[in-house]
NULUMPA-892491 format. One line per field, with one value per residue (C-alpha): residue in one letter; x, y, z. Coordinates in pm, whole numbers. Example, Ala and Ser with C-alpha at 12.3 -4.5 7.8 and 13.67 -1.06 7.14 Angstrom:
<nodes>
res <- A S
east <- 1230 1367
north <- -450 -106
up <- 780 714
</nodes>
This chain:
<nodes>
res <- X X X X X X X X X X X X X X X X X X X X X X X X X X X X X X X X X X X X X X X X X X X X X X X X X X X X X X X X X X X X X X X X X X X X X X X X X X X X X X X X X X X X X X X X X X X X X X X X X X X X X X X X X X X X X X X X X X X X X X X X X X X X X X X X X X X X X X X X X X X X X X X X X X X X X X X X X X X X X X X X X X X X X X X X X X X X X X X X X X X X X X X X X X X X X X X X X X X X X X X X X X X X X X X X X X X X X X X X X X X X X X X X X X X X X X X X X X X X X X X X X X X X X X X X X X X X X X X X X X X X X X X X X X X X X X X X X X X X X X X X X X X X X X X X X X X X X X X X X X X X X X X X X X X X X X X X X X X X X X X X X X X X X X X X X X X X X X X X X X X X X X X X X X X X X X X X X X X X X X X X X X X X X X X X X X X X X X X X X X X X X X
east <- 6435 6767 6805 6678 6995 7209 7114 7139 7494 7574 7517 7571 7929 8179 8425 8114 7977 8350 8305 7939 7856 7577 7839 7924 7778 7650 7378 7170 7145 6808 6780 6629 6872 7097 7400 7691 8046 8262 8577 8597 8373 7999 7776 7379 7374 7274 7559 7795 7638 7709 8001 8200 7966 7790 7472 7250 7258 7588 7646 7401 7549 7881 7744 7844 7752 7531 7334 6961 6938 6582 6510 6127 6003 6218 6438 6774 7085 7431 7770 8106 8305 8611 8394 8258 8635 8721 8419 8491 8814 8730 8479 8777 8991 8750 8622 9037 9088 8788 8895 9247 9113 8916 9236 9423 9150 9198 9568 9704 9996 10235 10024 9885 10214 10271 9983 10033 10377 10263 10002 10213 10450 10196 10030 10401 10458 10084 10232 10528 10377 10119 10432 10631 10326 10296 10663 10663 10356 10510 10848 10700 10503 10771 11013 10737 10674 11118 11143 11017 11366 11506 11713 12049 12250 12406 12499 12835 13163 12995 13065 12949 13151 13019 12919 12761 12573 12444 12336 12188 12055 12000 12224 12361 12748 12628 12372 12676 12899 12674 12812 13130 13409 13542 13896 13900 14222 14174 14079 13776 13613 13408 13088 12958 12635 12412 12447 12396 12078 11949 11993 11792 11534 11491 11403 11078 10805 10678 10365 10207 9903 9649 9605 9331 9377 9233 9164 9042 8909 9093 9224 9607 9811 10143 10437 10640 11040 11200 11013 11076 11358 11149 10902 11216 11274 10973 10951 11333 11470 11767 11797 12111 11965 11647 11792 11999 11733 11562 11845 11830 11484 11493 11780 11501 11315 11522 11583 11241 11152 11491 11327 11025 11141 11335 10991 10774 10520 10712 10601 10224 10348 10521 10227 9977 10170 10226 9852 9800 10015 9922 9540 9621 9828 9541 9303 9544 9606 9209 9141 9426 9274 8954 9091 9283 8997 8784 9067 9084 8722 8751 9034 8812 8516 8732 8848 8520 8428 8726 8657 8263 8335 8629 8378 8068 8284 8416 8031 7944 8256 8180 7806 7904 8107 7832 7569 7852 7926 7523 7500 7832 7945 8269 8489 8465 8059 8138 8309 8074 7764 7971 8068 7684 7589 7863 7753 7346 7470 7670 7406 7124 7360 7688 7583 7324 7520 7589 7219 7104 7293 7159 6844 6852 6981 6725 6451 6564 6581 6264 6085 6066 6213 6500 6440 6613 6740 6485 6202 6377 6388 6023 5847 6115 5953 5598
north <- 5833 5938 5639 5445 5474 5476 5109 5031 5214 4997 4695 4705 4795 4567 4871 5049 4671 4595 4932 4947 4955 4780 4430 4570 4469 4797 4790 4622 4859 5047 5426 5333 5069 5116 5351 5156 5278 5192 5271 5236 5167 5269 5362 5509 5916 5884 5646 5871 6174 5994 5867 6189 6465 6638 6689 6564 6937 6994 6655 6791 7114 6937 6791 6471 6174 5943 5599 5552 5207 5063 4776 4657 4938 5248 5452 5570 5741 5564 5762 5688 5765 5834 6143 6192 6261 6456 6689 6654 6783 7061 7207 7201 7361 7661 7700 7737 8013 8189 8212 8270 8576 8680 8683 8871 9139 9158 9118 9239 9002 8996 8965 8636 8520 8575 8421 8082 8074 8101 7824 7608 7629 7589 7310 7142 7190 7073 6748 6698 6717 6492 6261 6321 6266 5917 5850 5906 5739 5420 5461 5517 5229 5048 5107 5066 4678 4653 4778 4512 4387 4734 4946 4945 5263 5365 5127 5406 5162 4808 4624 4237 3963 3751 3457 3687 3865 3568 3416 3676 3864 3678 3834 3639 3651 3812 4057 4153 4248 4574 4741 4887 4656 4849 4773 4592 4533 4212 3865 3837 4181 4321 4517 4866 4682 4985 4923 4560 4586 4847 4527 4330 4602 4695 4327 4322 4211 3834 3760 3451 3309 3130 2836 2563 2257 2089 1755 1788 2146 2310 2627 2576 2914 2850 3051 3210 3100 3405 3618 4012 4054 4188 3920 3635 3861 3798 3455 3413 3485 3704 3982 4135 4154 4283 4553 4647 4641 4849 5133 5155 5181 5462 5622 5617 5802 6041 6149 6175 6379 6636 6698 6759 7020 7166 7203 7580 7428 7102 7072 7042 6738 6550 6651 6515 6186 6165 6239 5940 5699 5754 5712 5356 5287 5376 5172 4850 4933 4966 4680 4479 4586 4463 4119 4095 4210 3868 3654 3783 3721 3347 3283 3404 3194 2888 2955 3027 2678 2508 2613 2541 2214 2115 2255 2032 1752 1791 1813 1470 1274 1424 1295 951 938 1032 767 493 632 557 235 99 141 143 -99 29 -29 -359 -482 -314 -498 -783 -781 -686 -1043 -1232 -1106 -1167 -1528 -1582 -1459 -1752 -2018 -2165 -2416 -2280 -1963 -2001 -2053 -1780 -1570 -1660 -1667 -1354 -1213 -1415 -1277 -919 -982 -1116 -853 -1040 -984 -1237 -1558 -1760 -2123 -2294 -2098 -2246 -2561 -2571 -2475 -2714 -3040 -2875
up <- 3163 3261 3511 3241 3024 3320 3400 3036 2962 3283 3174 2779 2878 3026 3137 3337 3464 3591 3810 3879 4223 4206 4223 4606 4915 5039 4730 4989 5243 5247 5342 5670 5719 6019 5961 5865 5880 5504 5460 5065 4761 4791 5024 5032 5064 5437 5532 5297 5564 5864 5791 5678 5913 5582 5510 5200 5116 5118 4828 4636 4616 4582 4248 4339 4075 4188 4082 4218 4351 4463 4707 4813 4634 4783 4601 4690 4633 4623 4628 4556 4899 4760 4543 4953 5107 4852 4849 5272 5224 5000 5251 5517 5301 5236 5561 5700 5380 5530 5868 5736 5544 5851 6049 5791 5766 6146 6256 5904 5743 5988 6319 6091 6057 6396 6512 6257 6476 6838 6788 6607 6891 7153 6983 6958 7311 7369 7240 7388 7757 7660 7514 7847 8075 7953 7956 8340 8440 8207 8406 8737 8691 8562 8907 9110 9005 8979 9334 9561 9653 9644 9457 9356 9432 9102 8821 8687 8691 8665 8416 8343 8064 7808 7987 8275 8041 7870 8223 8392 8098 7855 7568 7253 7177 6880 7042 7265 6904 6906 7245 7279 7489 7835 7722 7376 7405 7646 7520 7744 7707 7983 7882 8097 8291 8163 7844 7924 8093 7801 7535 7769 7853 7484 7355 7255 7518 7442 7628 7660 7435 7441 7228 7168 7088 6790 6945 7285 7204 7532 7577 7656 7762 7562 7773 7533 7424 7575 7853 7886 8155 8412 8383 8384 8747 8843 8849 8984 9295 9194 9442 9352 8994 9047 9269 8906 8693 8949 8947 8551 8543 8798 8582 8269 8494 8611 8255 8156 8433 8349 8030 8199 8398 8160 7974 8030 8283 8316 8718 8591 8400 8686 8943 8671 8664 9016 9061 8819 8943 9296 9222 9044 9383 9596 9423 9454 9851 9899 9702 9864 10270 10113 10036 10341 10545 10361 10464 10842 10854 10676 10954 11224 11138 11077 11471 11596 11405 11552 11928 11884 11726 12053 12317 12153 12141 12524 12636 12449 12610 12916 12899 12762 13088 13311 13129 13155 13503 13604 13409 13508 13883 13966 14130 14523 14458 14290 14604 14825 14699 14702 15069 15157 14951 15157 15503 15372 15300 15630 15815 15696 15717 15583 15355 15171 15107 14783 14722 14887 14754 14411 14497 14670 14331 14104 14311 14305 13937 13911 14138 14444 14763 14916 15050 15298 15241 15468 15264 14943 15044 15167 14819 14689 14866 14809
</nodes>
């Protein structure tokens, strides 16, 4: 009955139909729905329970309002998760004043206050190792891709002008207003390098996207209007100025690791991002004698291929000499058979040499053996 003139305050009133749940989305999850995570508005008791780590017991003992909801015949419970956080938080809050009592009862007032401050201290130097740990391993990566040309030794007393700085590093006129001038007092300024190269290093890092086009339906990467200095590096052949940027990014480093060490238990913090960094390097050497290793093997099969290929091809021109060797004779056989044919021809006669010398040849041809000119004649008159 109560439910009854729940739903009917609900929907007699506009103010309680404005902010009735039942116009959310989540009014259509069942109970044995999957467990969906909301951030705001409603949600069904066991999402509410998943979602903030209570239990059903704990909301009802929380006395949180509630609207039963049905759907295909099942009944169930939705919450309000803002009433959820707020009973959450209230839990937390008790169960710290318990253990804070606890600790009082134990240490007494002053060994709690103690206590508050030695964790508070440890947690916020818990923090800043975790905060310096990263910092190397970003600047230790960061030297390590700078370095391939080299690095610089120190950058103290160089200084760079306006149009130098605009060239090489890509600072504005009015980018360069911001630094302090070497000696103001000149009409062309000179700039310290460092604080040059910071500018440049700080600019924030545009990367390129991807794009597709409308028309053809492609995907198009789109490079973008100004690259980060060490990618413009990169893709340049500046050796002197990669060498630079190289020695200020080692600087960053060598600061970050002074407050490291100035740190209680600072060495565990550069080991650990040694350790790090070294592992990632591994990994791209390994990978790298894996590659190469493919590509030695690719080259060695393509020679293998080559040689086969050259020693096939000398054995078939070396055959089709030998067949054209048997089928053709050469020139000192030519003029041997031919001198044979002239002496067979002298020898039956002078006249009919000619003749029997093709006759001799047509009946070779023809299977028979040679005849003489007076035999020729003979079957001729027969």
């Amino acid at each position: 009955l109560r439910c009854c003139l729940d739903l009917a305050v609900s929907l007699l009133c506009p103010a309680n139909r404005a902010n009735s749940p039942s116009t959310l989305r989540v009014s259509k999850v069942r109970s044995d729905a999957p467990i969906q995570l909301i951030m705001s508005g409603t949600a069904s008791v066991k999402n509410a329970c998943a979602q903030f780590g209570l239990t059903e017991e704990q909301i009802a003992a929380g006395r949180i309002r509630c609207q039963w909801r049905s759907m295909y015949g099942s009944r169930y419970a939705v919450v309000n998760l803002a009433d959820v956080r707020a009973l959450k938080k209230r839990l937390v809050e008790e169960e710290n004043e318990k253990k804070k009592q606890a600790l009082i009862s134990e240490l007494g007032e002053d060994g709690y206050r103690e206590k508050v401050a030695k964790d508070a201290l440890a947690h916020k130097l818990k923090q800043e190792k975790e905060r310096l740990t990263k910092s190397l391993e970003s600047s230790l990566r960061a030297v390590l891709a700078a370095c391939g040309n080299g690095i610089a030794p120190t950058l103290d007393g160089l200084s760079i002008g306006k149009t130098a700085a605009k060239s090489d590093w890509n600072i504005r006129p009015t980018e360069l207003g911001l630094l302090t001038a070497v000696d103001a007092t000149k009409k062309q300024p000179k700039y310290h390098l460092r604080d040059v190269i910071r500018l440049a290093h700080e600019k924030p890092h545009h990367r390129a996207t991807t794009a597709i086009v409308v028309s053809t339906g492609r995907r198009v990467v789109q490079q973008p209007k100004e690259q980060h200095i060490s990618d413009r590096l990169k893709s340049t052949d500046k050796v002197a100025q990669s060498k630079l940027y190289a020695c200020f990014l080692q600087d960053i480093y060598l600061n970050e690791r002074a407050k490291a060490d100035s740190l209680e238990g600072g060495e565990e913090v550069v080991k650990a991002a040694f350790e790090e960094i070294r592992g990632s390097v591994t990994k791209a050497v390994m990978k790298a004698k894996v590659e190469l290793k493919a590509e030695e093997n690719r080259l060695s099969a393509l020679d293998s291929l080559e040689g086969s290929s050259g020693k096939k091809r000398a054995a078939s021109n070396e055959e089709e000499s030998e067949d054209d060797s048997e089928k053709k004779p050469t020139a000192k056989k030519r003029r041997k058979v031919t001198a044979a044919k002239k002496k067979i021809a002298a020898s039956n006669g002078g006249v009919g040499k000619v003749a029997g010398v093709t006759d001799a040849s047509r009946g070779r041809r023809s299977g028979r053996g040679p005849v003489s000119y007076a035999e020729a004649n003979s079957e001729d008159e027969t």
